[in-house]
VOVEXPA-70496 format. One record per residue (C-alpha): chain; x, y, z; residue number from 1; residue in three letters. Coordinates in steps of 0.02 Angstrom, whole numbers, m for minus. Each point is the difference from the previous one (the first is absolute). Last residue first. Example, Ala and Ser with C-alpha at 12.3 -4.5 7.8 and 13.67 -1.06 7.14 Angstrom:
REM VOVEXPA-70496
 mol     xx     yy     zz seq type
   A    684    m53    357   2  SER
   A    m69   m172     33   1  ALA
***
This chain:
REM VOVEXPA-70496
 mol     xx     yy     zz seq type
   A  m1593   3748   1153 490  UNK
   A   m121   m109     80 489  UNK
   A     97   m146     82 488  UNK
   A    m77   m114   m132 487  UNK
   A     83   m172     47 486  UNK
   A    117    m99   m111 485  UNK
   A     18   m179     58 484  UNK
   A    174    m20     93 483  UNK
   A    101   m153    m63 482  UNK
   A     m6     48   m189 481  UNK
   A     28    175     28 480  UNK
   A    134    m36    124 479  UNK
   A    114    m71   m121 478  UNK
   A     m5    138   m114 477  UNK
   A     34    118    129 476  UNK
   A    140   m122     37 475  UNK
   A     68     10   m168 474  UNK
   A    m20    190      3 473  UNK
   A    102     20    159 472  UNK
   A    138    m84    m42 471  UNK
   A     33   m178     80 470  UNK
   A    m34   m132   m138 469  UNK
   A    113    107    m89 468  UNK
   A    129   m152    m61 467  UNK
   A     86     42   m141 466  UNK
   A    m34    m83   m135 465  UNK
   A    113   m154    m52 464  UNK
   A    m46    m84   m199 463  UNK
   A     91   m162    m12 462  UNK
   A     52    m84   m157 461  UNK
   A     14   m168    m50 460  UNK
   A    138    m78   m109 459  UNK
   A     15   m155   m100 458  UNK
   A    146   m119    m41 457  UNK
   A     44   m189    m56 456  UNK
   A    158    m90     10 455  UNK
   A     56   m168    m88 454  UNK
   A    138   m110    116 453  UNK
   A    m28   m146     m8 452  UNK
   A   m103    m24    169 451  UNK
   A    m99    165    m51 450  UNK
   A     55    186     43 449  UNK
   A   m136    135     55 448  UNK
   A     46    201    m11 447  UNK
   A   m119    112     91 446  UNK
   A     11    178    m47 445  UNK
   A    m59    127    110 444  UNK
   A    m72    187    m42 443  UNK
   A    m38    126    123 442  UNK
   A   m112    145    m35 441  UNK
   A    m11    168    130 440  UNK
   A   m172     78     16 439  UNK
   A    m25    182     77 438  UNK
   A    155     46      3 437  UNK
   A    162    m72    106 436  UNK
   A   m102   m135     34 435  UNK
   A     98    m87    171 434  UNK
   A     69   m177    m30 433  UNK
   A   m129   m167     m9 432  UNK
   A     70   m115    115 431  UNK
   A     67   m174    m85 430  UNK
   A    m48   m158    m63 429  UNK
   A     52   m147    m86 428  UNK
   A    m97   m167    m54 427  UNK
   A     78   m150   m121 426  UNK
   A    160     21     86 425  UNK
   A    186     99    m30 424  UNK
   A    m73    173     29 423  UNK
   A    m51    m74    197 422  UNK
   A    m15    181     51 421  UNK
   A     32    142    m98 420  UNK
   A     44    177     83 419  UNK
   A    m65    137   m125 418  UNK
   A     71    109   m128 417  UNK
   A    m89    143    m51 416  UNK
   A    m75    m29   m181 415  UNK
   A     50   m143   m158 414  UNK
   A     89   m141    m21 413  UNK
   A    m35    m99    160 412  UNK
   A     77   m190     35 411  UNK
   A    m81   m171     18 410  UNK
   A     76   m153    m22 409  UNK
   A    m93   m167     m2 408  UNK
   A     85   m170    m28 407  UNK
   A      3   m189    m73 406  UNK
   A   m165     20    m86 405  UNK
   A    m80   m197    m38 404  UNK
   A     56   m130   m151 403  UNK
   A   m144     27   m137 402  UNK
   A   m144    135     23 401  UNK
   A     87    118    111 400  UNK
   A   m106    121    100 399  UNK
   A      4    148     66 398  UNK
   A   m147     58    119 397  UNK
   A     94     m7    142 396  UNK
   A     89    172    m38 395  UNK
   A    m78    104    138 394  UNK
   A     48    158     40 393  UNK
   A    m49     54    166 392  UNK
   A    m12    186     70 391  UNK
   A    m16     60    185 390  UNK
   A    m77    174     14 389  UNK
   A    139    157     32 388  UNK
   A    m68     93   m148 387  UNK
   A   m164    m53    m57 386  UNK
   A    m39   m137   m122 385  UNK
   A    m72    m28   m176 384  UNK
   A     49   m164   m102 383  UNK
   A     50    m71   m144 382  UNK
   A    m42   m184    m23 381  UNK
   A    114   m156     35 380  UNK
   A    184    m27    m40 379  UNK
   A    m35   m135   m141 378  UNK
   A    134    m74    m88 377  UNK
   A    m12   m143   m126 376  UNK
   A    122   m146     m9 375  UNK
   A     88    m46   m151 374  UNK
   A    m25   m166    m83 373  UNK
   A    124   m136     14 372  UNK
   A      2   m140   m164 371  UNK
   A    m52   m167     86 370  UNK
   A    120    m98     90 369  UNK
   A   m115   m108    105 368  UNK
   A     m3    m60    177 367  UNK
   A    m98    146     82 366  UNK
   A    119    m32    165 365  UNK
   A    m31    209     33 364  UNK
   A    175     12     38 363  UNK
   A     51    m60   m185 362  UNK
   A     31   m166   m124 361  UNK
   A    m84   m133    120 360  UNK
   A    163    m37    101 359  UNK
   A    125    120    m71 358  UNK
   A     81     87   m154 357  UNK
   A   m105    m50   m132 356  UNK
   A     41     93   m150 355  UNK
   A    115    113     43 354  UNK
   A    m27    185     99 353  UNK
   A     99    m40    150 352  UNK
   A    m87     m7    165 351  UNK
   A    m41    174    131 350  UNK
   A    141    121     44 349  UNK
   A    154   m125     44 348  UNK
   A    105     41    136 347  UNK
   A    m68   m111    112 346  UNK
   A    m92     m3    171 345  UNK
   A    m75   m167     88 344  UNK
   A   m181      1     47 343  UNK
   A    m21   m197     77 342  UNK
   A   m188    m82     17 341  UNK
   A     54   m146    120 340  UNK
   A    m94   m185     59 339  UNK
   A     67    m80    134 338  UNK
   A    m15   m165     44 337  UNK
   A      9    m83    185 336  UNK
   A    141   m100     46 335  UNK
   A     25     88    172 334  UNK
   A    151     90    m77 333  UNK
   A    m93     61   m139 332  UNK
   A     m7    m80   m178 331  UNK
   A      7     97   m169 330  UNK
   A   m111     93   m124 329  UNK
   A     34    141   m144 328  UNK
   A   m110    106    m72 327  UNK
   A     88    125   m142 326  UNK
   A    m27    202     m7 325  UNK
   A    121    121    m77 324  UNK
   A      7    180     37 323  UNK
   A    101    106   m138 322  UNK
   A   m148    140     m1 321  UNK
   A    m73    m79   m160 320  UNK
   A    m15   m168     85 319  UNK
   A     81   m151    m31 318  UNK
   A    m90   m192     19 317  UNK
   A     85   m139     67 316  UNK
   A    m44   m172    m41 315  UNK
   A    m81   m107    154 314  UNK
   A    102   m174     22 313  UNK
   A    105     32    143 312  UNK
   A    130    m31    139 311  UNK
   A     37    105    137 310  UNK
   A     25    186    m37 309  UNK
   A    188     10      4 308  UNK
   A     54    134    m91 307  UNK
   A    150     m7   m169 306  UNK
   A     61    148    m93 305  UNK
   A     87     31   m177 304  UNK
   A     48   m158    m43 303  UNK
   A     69    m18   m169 302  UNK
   A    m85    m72   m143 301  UNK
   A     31    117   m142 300  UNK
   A   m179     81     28 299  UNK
   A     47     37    169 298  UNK
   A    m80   m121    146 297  UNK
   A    m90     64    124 296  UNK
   A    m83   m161    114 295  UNK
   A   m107    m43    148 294  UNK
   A     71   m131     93 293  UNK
   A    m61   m148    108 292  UNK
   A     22   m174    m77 291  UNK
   A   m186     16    m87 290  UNK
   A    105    128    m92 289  UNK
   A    m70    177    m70 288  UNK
   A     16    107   m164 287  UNK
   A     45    166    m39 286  UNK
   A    105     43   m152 285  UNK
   A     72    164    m36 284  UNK
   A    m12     93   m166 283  UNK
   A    m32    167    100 282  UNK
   A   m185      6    m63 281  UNK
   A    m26   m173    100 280  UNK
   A      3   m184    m60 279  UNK
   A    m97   m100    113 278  UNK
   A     65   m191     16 277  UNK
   A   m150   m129     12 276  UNK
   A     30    m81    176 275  UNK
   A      6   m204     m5 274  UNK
   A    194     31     m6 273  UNK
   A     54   m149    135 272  UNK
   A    110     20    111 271  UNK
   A    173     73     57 270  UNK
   A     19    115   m149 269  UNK
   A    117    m35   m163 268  UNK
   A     21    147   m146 267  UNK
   A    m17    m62   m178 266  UNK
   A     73     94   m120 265  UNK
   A    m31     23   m202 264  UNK
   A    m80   m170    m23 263  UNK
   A    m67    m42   m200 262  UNK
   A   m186      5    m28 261  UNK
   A      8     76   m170 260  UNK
   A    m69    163     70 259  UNK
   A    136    m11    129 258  UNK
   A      3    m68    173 257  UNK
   A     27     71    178 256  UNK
   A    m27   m146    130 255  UNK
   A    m32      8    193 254  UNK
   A     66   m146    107 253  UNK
   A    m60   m123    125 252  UNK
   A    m26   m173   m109 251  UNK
   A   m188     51     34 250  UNK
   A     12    128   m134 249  UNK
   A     m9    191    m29 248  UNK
   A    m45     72   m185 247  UNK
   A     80    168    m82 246  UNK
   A    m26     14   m187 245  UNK
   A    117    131    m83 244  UNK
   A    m66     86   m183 243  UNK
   A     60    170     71 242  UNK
   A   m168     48     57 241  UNK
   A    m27   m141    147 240  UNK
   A   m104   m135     m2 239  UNK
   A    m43    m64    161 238  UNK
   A     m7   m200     56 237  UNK
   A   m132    m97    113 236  UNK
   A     90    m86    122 235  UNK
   A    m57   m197      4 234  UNK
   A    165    m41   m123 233  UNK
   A     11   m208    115 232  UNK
   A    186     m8     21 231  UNK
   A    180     m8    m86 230  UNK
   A    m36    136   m161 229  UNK
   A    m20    m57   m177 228  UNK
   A    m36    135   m123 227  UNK
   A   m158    m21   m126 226  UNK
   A     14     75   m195 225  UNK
   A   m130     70   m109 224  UNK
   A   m140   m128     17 223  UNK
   A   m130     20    m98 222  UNK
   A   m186     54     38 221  UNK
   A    m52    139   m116 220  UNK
   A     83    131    115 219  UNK
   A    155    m88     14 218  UNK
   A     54   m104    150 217  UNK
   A    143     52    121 216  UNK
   A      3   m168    131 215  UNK
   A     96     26    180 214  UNK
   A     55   m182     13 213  UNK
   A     19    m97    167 212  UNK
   A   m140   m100    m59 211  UNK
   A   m107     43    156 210  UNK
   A    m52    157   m150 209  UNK
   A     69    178    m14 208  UNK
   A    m96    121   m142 207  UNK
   A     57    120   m100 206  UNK
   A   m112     53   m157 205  UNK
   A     52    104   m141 204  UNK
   A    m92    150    m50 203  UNK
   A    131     83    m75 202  UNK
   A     27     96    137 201  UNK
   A    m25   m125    142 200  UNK
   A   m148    m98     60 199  UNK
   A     19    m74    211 198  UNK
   A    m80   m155     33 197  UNK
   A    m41    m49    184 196  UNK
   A    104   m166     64 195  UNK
   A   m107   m127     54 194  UNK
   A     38   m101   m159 193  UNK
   A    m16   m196     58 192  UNK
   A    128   m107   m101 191  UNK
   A    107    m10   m172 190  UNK
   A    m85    124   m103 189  UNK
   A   m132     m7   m110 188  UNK
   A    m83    160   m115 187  UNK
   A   m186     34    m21 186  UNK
   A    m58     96   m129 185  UNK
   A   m146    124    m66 184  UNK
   A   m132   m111    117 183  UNK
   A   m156    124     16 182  UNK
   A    m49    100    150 181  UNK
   A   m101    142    m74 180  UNK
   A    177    110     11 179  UNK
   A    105   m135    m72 178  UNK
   A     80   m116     90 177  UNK
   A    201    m62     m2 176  UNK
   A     36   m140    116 175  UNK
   A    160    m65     92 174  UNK
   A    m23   m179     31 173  UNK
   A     94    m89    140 172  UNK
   A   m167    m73     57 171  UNK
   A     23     88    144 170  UNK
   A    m23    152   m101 169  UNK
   A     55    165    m57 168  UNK
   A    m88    160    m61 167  UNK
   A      2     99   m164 166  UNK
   A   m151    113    m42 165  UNK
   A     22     88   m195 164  UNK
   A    m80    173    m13 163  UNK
   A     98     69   m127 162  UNK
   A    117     88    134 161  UNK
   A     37   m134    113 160  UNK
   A   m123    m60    138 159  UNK
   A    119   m119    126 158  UNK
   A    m77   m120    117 157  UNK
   A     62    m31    210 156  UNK
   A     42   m186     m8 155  UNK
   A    m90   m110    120 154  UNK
   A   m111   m101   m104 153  UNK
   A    m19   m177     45 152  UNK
   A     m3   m107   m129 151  UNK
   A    m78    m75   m174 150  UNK
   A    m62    156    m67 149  UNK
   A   m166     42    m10 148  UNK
   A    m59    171    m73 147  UNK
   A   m135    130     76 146  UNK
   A   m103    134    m71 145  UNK
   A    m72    171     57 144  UNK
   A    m43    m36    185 143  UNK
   A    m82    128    117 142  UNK
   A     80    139     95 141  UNK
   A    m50    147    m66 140  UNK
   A    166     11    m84 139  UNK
   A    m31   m141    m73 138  UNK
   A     85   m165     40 137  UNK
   A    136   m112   m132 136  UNK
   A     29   m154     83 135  UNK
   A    134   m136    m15 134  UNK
   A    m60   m157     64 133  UNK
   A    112   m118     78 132  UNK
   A    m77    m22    166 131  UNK
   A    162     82     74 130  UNK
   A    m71    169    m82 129  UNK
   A     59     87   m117 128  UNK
   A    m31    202    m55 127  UNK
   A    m57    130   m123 126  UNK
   A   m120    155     54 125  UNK
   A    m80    121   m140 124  UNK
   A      7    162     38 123  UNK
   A     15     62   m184 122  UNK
   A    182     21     m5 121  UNK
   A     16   m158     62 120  UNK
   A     44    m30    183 119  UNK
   A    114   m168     69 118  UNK
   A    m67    m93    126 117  UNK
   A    158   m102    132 116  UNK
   A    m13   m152    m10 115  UNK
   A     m1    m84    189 114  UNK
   A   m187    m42    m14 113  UNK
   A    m50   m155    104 112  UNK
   A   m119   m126    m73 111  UNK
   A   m170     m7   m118 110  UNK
   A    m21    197    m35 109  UNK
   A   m134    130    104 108  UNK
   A      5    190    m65 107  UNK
   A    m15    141    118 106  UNK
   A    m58    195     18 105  UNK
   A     10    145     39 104  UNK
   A     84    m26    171 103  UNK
   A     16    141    112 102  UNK
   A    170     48     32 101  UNK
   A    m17    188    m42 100  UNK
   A     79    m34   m176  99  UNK
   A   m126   m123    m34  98  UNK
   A     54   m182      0  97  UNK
   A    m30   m150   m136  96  UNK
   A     28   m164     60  95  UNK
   A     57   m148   m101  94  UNK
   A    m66   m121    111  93  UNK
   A     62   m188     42  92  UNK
   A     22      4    169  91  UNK
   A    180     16    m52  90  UNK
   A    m11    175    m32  89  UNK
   A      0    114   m149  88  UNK
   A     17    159     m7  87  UNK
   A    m64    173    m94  86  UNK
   A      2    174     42  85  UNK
   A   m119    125    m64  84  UNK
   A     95    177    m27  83  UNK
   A    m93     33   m138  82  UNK
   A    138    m51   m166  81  UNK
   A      1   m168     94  80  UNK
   A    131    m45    156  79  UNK
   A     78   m174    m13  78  UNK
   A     15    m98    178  77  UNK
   A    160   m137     16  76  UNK
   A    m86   m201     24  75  UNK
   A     52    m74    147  74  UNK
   A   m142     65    104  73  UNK
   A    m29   m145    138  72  UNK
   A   m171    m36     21  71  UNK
   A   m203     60     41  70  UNK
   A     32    184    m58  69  UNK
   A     28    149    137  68  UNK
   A     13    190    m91  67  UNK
   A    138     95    116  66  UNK
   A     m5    211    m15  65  UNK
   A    133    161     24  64  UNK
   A    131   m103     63  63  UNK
   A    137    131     55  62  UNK
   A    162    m59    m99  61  UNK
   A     56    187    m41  60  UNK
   A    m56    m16   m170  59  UNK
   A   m178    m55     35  58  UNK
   A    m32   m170     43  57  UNK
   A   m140   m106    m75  56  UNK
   A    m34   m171     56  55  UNK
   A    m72   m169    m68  54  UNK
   A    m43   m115    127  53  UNK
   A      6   m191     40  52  UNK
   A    136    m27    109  51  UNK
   A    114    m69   m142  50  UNK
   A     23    184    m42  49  UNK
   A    m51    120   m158  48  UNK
   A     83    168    m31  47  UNK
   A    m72    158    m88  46  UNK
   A    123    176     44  45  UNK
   A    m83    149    m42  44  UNK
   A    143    135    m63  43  UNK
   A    m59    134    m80  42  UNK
   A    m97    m74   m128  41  UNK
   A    m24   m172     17  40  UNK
   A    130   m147     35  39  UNK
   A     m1   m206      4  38  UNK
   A     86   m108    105  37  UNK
   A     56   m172    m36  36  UNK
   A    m67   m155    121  35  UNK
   A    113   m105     99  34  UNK
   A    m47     80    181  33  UNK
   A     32   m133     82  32  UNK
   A    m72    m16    209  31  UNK
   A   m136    130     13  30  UNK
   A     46    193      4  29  UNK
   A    175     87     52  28  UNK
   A     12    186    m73  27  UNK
   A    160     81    m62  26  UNK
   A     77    181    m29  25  UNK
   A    155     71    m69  24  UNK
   A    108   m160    m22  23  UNK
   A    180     23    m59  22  UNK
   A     58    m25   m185  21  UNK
   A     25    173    m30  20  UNK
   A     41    127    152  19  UNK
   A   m119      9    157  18  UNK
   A   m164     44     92  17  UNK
   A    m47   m131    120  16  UNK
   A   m190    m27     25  15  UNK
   A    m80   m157     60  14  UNK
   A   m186     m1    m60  13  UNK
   A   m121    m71    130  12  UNK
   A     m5   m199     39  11  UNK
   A    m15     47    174  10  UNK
   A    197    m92     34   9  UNK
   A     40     95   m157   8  UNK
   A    m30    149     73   7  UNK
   A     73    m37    207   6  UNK
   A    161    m34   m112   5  UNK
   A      4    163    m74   4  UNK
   A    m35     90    146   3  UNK
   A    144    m86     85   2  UNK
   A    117     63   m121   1  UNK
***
């Protein structure tokens, strides 16, 4: 194992292949990595540090591009309907990044931003800043509207499917806005909310407050019911399918409770739950411990594995492929931080399909709970190629207009079979087989999957001729028009 510790030492990813609940890869940057990552497509990884930068692994942990703002990134990155990815940074940006790296663009608030944006369906960009000013930005990058509150704003806002924006408040307000920034409600709680939103089926909103109370308030403004807990409810709480609320506390313990706010479990950790639980397609939850642990917990409460990551804050995120991602950060033996992006393997196949069941609703951190739209497939233009050429298919051209494609499979229907090459990514290829005639026609269909789980397909064909670049009439051909024709009087 000494290449693995020679790895991390280089900050490089740290590879150890395993069963569930062990770590597959991880990368050291900065000294706290609190942020929450987001996902796109096939598996780019988004992660800010408190070293400045906002990086982009691929899914084997190799960082693929860093963007440097002017202060710690606290604040988790959302990815739009384009690929652009957006952060803020406690410089006091909202910063707007190209896919590349290159930024597109950024937007200047009054004090640090730790909120993390949300994305409207129409691009528009909602977040707080600690100059308590909640701003909505276009998605060219210029302001839309703002609205004072009375606090800093460091909870991450939620869009829900009538275009409502909820977000929390020092001022231990939780607000309702409509889209052009109006007042529809504001509801009090006992302290600072820093605690991010989450809106369940009915449209009910959960939200933890200083108070020690996680509050469920009515769409119109009304509290529901609130459900004491034995520390500061900063965790930010997911809504799972089967009418069960799941919300982590600084008392040290996850809680499981009804639609009438009532506990079902509570399961105790070492620290406190600042970590909004994941709930994944296997009914597990994931969540994290600033007292070490990283946490699967059955939906009845039992254990089901525990790994020591150091303590954290970040929220986990799951991938389609069963790979979740959480940041983590802890002190070295010299006293020096470290900052860790950890890929940890699970037996779940992407999140549960409920109403909000993780940090900012899905992978893409959009931070509303809009009604998903399919994806559309597009595997490229047919083409014309000769036997034994290299062929690529290219499927990049899909797109997803709401919560981002999860995966690309590609398989042929139709002609001599061929060798595909990366079938399970946007771009495959292969060798183009012999023509057994003059032409032979070979059809493939690419089939792309969103983030909940909506497919889209298209097919291209490809047209091999035999290659007879060599014959003697081809080259005759080919002669004529690099040999001028001379009269040799015949």
């Amino acid at each position: 194992m000494v290449w693995f510790f020679w790895l991390w030492m280089l900050g490089g990813p740290a590879v150890a292949l395993g069963q569930v609940g062990t770590i597959v890869w991880e990368v050291t940057r900065g000294g706290r990595i609190d942020s929450s990552p987001a996902i796109l497509g096939e598996g780019t990884v988004y992660i800010g540090s408190d070293d400045d930068f906002l990086y982009a692994f691929d899914a084997d942990g190799i960082e693929k591009w860093r963007f440097q703002t002017g202060a710690d990134i606290l604040s988790s990155p959302s990815v739009g309907s384009d690929g652009a990815v957006y952060v803020g940074s406690n410089d006091g940006n909202l910063y707007a990044v190209e896919p590349d790296g290159a930024e597109r663009w950024r937007f200047q608030t009054g004090g640090a931003v730790r909120s993390s944006p949300a994305v409207g369906p129409d691009g528009t960009l909602y977040v707080g800043s600690d100059d308590g000013v909640f701003y909505a930005v276009n998605s060219d990058g210029t302001q839309k509207w703002r609205f004072v509150t009375g606090g800093a704003i460091s909870s991450s806002p939620a869009v829900d499917r009538d275009g409502v924006i909820y977000f929390g408040s020092s001022d231990d307000f939780l607000y309702a806005l409509d889209l052009d920034g109006g007042q529809v409600w504001r509801f009090r709680t006992g302290d600072d909310v820093l605690s991010s939103p989450a809106v369940g089926a009915e449209g009910t909103v959960y939200v933890g407050s200083n108070d020690n109370f996680l509050h469920a308030v009515t769409p119109e403004g009304d509290l529901l019911w609130r459900f004491e807990t034995g520390g500061d409810v900063r965790s930010s709480p997911a809504a799972a399918d089967d009418d069960v609320i799941y919300v982590g506390s600084d008392d040290g313990f996850l809680y499981a409770l009804n639609q009438n706010g009532v506990e079902i479990w509570r399961f105790a950790t070492a620290g406190p739950v600042r970590s909004a639980p994941a709930v994944g397609s296997d009914g597990k939850i994931y969540f994290g411990s600033r007292g070490v642990n990283l946490y699967a917990v059955y939906p009845d409460g039992e254990e089901r594995w525990r790994l020591a990551l150091n303590g954290t804050s970040s929220s986990p995120v799951i991938a389609r492929d069963g790979a979740l991602y959480i940041g983590s950060h802890a002190v070295g033996s010299q006293g020096n931080r470290i900052g860790r992006l950890f890929a940890v393997e699970t037996d779940a196949e992407g999140l549960d399909i409920s109403p909000w069941p993780m940090f900012r609703h899905d992978i893409r951190h959009t931070g509303r709970n809009t009604e998903n739209l399919g994806p559309t497939a597009e595997a490229g233009p047919d083409q014309d190629v000769v036997d034994g050429e290299g062929v690529t298919l290219d499927g990049a051209a899909s797109t997803d207009p709401d919560f981002g494609i999860a995966t690309f499979r590609w398989r042929q229907i139709e002609g001599a079979s061929v060798d595909l090459s990366n079938a399970d990514t946007a771009i495959a290829d292969f060798i183009a087989p012999a023509a057994d005639e003059d032409e032979a026609v070979l059809v493939f269909e690419l089939t792309v999957t969103d983030t909940r789980g909506l497919t889209d397909t298209d097919t291209v064909s490809v047209s091999v001729e035999e290659d007879d670049s060599f014959c003697f009439i081809r080259a005759l051909q080919s002669w004529e028009v690099l040999i001028p024709t001379a009269d040799f009087g015949i």
